[in-house]
ZADREN-953868 format. One line per field, with one value per residue: residue number from 1; residue in one letter; z, x, y of N, C-alpha, C, CB in turn. Coordinates in steps of 0.1 Angstrom, whole numbers, always signed. Each point is the difference from the previous one (the first is absolute). Last residue first. Glycine has a CB too. Layout:
<pts>
k	(NUM, ...) $
r	(A, ...) $
n_up	(Z, ...) $
n_east	(X, ...) $
n_north	(Y, ...) $
ca_up	(Z, ...) $
ca_east	(X, ...) $
ca_north	(Y, ...) $
c_up	(Z, ...) $
c_east	(X, ...) $
c_north	(Y, ...) $
cb_up	(Z, ...) $
cb_east	(X, ...) $
cb_north	(Y, ...) $
</pts>
This chain:
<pts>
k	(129, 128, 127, 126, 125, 124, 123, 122, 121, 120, 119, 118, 117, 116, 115, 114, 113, 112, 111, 110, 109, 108, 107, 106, 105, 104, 103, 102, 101, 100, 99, 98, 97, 96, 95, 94, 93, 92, 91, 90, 89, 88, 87, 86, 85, 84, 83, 82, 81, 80, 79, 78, 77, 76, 75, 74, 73, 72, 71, 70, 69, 68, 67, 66, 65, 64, 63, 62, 61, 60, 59, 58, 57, 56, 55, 54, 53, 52, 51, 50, 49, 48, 47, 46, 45, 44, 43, 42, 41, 40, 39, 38, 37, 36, 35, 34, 33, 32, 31, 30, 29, 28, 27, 26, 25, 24, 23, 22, 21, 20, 19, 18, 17, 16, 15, 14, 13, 12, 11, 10, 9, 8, 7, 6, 5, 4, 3, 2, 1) $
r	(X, X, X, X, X, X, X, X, X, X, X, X, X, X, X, X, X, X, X, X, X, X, X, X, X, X, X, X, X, X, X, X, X, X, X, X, X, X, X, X, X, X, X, X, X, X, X, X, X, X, X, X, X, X, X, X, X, X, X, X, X, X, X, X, X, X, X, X, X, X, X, X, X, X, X, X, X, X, X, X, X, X, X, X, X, X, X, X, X, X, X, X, X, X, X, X, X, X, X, X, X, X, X, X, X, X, X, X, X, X, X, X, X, X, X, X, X, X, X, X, X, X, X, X, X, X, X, X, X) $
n_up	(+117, +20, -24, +43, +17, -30, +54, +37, -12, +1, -29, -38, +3, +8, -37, -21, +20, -9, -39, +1, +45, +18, -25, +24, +39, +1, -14, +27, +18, -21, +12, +47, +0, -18, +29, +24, -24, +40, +15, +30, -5, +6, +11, -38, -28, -29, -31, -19, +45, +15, -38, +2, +47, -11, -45, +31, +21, -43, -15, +42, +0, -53, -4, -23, -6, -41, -6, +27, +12, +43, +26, -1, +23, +24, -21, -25, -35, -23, +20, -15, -45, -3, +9, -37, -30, -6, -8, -38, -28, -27, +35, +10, -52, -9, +47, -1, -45, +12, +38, -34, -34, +39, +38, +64, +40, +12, -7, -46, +1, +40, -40, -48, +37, +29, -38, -7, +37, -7, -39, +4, +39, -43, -46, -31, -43, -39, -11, +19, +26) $
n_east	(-282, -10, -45, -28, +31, -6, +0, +23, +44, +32, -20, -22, +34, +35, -25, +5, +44, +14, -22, +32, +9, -54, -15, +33, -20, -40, +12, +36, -38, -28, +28, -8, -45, -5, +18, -24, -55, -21, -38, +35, +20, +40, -36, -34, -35, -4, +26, +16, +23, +10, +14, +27, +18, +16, +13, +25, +27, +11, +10, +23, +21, +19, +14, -1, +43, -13, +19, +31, +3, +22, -33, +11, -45, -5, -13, +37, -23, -43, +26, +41, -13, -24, +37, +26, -42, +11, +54, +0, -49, -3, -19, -21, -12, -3, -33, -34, +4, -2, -24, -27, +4, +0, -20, +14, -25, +41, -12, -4, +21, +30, +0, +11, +25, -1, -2, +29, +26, +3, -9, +25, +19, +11, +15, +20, +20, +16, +56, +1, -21) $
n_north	(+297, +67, +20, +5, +26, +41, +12, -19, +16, -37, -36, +26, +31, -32, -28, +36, +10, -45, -31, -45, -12, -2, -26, -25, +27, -1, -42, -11, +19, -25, -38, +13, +17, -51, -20, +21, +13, +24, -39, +2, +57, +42, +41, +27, -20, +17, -26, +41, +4, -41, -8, +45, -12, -42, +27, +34, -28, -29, +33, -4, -56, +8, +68, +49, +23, -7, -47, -32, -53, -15, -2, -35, -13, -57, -46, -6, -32, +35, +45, +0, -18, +30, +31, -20, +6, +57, +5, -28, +8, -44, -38, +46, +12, -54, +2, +41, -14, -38, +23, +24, -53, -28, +34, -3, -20, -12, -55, -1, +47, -18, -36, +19, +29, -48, -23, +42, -1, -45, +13, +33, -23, -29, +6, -35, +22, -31, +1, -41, -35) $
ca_up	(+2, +2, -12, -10, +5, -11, -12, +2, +7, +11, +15, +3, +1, +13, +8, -1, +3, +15, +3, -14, -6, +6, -5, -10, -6, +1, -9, -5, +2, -4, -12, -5, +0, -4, -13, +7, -1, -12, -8, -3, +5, -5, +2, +11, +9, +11, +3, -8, -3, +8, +5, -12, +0, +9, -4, -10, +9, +5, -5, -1, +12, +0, -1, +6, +8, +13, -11, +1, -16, -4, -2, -2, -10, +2, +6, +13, +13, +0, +6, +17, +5, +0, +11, +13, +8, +9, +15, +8, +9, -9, -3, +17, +4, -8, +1, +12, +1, -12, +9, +7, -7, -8, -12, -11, -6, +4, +15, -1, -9, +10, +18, -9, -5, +9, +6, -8, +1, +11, +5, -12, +11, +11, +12, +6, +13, +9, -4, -7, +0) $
ca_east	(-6, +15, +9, -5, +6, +1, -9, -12, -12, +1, +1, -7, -14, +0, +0, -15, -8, +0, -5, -5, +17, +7, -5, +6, +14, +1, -10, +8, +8, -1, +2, +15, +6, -4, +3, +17, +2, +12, -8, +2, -9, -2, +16, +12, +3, -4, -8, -10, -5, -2, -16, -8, -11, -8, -11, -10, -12, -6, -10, -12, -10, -15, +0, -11, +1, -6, +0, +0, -9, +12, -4, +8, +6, +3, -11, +3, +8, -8, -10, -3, +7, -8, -12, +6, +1, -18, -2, +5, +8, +7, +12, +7, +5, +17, +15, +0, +2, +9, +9, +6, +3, +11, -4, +6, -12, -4, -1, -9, -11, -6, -9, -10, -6, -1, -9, -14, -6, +0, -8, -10, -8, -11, -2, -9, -1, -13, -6, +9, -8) $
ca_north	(-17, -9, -3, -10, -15, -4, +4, -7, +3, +8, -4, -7, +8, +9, -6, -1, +8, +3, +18, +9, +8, +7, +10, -3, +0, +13, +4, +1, +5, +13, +1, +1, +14, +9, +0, +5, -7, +8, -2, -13, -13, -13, -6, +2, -3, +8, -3, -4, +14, +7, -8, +4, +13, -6, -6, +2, +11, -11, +3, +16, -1, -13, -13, -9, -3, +11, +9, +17, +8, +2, +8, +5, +7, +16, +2, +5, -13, -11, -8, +3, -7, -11, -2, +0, -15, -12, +9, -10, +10, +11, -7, -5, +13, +7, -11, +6, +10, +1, -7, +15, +11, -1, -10, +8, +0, +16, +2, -9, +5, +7, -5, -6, +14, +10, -4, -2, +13, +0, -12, +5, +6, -2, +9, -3, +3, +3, +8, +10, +12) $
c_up	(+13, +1, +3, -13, -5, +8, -8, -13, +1, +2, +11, +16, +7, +3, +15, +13, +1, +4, +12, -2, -7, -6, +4, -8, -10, -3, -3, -15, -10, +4, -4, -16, +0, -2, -16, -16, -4, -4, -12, -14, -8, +6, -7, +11, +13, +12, +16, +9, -5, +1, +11, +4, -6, +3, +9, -6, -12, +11, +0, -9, -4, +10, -3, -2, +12, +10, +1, -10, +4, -10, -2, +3, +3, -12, +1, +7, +11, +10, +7, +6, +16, +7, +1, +12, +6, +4, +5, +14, +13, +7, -13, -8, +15, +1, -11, -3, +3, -4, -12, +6, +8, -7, -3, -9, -16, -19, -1, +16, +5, -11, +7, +19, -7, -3, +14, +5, -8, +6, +8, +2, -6, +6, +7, +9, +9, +14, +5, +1, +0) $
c_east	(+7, -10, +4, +4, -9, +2, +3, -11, -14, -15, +1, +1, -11, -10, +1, -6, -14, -10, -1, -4, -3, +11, +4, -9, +4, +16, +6, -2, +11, +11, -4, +3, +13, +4, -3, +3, +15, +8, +13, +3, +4, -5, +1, +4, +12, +1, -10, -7, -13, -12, -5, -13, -10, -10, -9, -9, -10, -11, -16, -8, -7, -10, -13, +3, -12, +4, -4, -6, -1, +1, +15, +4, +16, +4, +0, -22, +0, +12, -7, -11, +0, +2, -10, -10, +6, +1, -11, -2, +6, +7, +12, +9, +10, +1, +6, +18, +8, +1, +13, +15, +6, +9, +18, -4, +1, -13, -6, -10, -8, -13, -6, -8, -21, -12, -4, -13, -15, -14, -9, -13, -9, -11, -14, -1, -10, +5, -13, -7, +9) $
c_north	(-2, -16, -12, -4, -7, -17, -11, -2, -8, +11, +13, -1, -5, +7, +6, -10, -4, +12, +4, +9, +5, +8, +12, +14, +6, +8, +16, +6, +0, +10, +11, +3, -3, +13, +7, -2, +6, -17, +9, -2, -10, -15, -12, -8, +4, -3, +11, -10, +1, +10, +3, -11, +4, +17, -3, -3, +5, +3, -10, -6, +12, +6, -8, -18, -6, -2, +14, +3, +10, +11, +9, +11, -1, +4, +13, +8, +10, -7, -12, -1, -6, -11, -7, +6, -4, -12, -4, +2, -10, +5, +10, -8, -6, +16, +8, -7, +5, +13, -1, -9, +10, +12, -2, -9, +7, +1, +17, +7, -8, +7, +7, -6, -7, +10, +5, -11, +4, +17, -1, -11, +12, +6, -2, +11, -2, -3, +4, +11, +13) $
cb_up	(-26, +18, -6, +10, +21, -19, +0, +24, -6, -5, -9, -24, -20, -3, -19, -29, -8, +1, -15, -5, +1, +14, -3, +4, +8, +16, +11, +16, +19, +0, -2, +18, +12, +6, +16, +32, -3, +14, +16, +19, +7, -10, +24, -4, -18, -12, -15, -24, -4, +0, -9, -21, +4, +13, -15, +1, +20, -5, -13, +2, +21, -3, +13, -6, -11, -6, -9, +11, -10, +4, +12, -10, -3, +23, +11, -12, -15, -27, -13, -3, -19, -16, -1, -12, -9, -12, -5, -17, -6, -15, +6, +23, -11, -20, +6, +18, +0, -7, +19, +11, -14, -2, -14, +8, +26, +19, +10, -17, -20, +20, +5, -34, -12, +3, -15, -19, +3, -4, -3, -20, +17, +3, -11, -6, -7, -18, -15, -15, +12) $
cb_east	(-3, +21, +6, -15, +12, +10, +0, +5, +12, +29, +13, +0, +6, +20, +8, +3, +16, +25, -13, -3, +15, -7, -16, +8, -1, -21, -23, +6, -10, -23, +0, +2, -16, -11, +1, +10, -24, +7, -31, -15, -20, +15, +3, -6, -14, -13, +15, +12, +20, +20, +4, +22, +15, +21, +11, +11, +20, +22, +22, +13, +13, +15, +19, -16, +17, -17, -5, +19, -14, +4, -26, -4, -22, +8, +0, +39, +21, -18, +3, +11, +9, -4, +5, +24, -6, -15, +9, +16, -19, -14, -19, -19, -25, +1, -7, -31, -12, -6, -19, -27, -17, -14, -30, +20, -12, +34, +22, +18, +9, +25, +13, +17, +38, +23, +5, +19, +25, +32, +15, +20, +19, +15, +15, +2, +11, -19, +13, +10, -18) $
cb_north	(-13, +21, +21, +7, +3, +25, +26, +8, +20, -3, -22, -10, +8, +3, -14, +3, +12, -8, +1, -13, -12, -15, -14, -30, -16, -7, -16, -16, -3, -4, -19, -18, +12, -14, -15, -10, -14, +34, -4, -5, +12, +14, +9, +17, -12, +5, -25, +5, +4, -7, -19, +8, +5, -26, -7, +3, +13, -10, +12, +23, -11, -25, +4, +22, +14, +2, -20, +6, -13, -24, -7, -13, +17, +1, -21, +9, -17, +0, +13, +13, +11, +8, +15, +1, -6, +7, +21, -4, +24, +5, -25, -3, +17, -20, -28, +2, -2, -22, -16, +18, -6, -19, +12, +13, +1, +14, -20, -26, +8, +4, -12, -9, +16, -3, -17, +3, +5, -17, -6, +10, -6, -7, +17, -24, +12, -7, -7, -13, -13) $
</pts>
């Protein structure tokens, strides 16, 4: 086998990424999506990575000077928000706002300004999947 590269923990990361979609209720589709933006950018999936063997962000990445975890908060706010409830319950689904987290991320780099906006004053948060 000359010449082919194997990498495991690509693999490895992928089916990860195919457990916690199964667990936060994602379609295939968004999740493959969702994969080859994370498998282009190395930084993301070196935080992915981190994830999926430590359970915690890294939080190595940087965009604005907003990490995983802030955006991770975030999401749990937002659901929070739209359910009225202010705070978090059983019924929020963690996995979920992870991946939406890493989601946001990755949409993030492509427009930081527009994103900061989003997050700092509040306006346009019905935009964000």
């Amino acid at each position: 086998m000359n010449g082919i590269v194997y990498d495991a923990r690509r693999i490895r990361a992928y089916e990860g990424l195919l457990t916690l979609g199964e667990y936060a209720g994602k379609t295939v589709g968004w999740l493959d999506g969702l994969w080859k933006e994370i498998v282009m950018d190395s930084a993301l999936l070196r935080e992915f990575m981190y994830y999926l063997d430590h359970h915690c962000f890294l939080d190595e990445l940087q965009c604005e000077g907003y990490t995983m975890t802030d955006l991770y908060v975030w999401q749990m706010d937002r659901y929070n928000l739209v359910r009225e409830i202010g705070k978090n319950t059983e019924s929020c689904n963690k996995e979920a706002m992870v991946l939406n987290a890493f989601y946001t991320m990755y949409l993030m780099q492509r427009d930081p300004a527009g994103y900061v906006r989003r997050l700092t004053s509040g306006e346009g948060m019905d935009q964000l999947q």
